[in-house]
C-alpha positions as CSV (number, residue, x, y, z in Angstrom):
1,X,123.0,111.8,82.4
2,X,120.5,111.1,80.5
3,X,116.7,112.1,80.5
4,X,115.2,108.7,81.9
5,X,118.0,108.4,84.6
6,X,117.3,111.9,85.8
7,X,113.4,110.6,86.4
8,X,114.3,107.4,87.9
9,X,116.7,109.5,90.1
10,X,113.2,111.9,91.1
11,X,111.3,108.7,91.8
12,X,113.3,107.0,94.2
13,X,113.7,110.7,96.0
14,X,109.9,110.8,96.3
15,X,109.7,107.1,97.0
16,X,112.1,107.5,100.0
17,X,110.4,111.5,101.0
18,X,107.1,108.8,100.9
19,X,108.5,106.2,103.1
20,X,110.6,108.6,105.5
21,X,107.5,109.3,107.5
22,X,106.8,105.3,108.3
23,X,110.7,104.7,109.4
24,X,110.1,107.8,111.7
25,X,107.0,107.1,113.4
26,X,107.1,103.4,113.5
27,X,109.2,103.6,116.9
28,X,106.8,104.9,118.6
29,X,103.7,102.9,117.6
30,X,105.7,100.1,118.3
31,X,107.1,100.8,122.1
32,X,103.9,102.0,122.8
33,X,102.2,98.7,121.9
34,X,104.9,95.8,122.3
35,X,106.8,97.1,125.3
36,X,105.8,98.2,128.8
37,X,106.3,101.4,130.3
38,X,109.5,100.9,132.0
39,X,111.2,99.7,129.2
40,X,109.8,102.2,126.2
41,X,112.4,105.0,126.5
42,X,115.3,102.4,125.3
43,X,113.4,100.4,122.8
44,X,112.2,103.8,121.2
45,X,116.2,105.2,121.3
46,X,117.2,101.8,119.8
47,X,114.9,101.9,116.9
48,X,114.7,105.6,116.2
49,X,119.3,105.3,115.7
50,X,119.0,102.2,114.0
51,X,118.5,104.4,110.6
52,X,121.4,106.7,111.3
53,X,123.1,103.9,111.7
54,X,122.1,101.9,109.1
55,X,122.9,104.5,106.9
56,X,126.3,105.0,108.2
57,X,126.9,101.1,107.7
58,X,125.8,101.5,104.1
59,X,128.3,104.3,103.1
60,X,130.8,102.2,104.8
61,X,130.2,99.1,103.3
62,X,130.1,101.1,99.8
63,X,133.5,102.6,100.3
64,X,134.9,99.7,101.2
65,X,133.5,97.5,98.4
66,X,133.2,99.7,95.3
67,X,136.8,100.2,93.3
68,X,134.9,100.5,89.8
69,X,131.6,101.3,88.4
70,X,131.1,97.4,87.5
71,X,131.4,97.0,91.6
72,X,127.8,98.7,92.2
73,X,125.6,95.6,91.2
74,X,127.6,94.1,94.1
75,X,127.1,96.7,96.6
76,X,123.4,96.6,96.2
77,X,123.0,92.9,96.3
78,X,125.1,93.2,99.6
79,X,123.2,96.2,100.9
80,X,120.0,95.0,100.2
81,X,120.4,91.0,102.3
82,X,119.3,93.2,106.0
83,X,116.8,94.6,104.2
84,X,115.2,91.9,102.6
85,X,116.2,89.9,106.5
86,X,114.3,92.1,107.9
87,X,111.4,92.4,106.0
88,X,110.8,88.5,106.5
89,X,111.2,88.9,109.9
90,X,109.2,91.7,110.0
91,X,106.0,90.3,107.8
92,X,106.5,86.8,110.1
93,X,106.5,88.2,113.9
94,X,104.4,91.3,113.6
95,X,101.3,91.2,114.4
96,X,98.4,94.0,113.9
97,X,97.1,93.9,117.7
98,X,99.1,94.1,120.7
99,X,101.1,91.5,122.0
100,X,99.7,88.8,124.0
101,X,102.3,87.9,126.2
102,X,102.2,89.0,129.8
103,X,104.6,91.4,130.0
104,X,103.5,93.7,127.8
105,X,99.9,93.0,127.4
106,X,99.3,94.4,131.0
107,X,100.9,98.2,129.8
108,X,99.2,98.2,127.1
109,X,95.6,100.8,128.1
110,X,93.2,101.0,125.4
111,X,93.3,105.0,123.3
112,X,90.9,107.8,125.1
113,X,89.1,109.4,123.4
114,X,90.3,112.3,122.1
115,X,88.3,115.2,123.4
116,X,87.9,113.3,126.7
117,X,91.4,113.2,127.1
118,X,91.7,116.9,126.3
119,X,89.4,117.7,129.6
């Protein structure tokens, strides 16, 4: 291997180690905003397994696709479509504030204070 492909292989760890904390966290932030209280157990399950899974799908999808080393450019075009899906959907629905549908605007309370809430 040679030197440059060792240091892209050290970027894209610490480019994933960088992103790792936003794919676990984001669960959370989100039930806790979108969703109301009776339903934030399942969303947060739901959205905390879809990167196991995810995962799983991709090493399946690779196995099943790749026969030679000239079948990799494929793979990641193909791996990459619910990715990029997702992204649109994401930057089109999501909003910064909560929600304003009924639903779930009515569970969502407004953040304590901290040392307020520590009495």
């Amino acid at each position: 291997m040679g030197e440059h492909k060792a240091y892209s292989v050290y970027f894209g760890t610490a480019l994933g180690a960088n992103a790792y904390p936003w794919i676990v966290f984001t669960p959370l932030k989100v039930s806790s905003v979108w969703f109301p209280s009776n339903q934030r157990n399942l969303e947060t399950t739901i959205c905390i397994m879809g990167n196991p899974l995810g995962v799983m799908f991709v090493n399946i999808v690779s196995l099943a696709i790749v026969s030679s080393p000239e079948d990799l450019k494929l793979t990641i075009f193909i791996d990459g479509i619910p990715a990029v899906i997702g992204m649109i959907i994401t930057f089109v629905f999501v909003r910064r504030n909560a929600p304003l549908f009924p639903s779930s605007a009515i569970s969502v309370k407004k953040e304590m204070p901290y040392w307020k809430g520590m009495k």
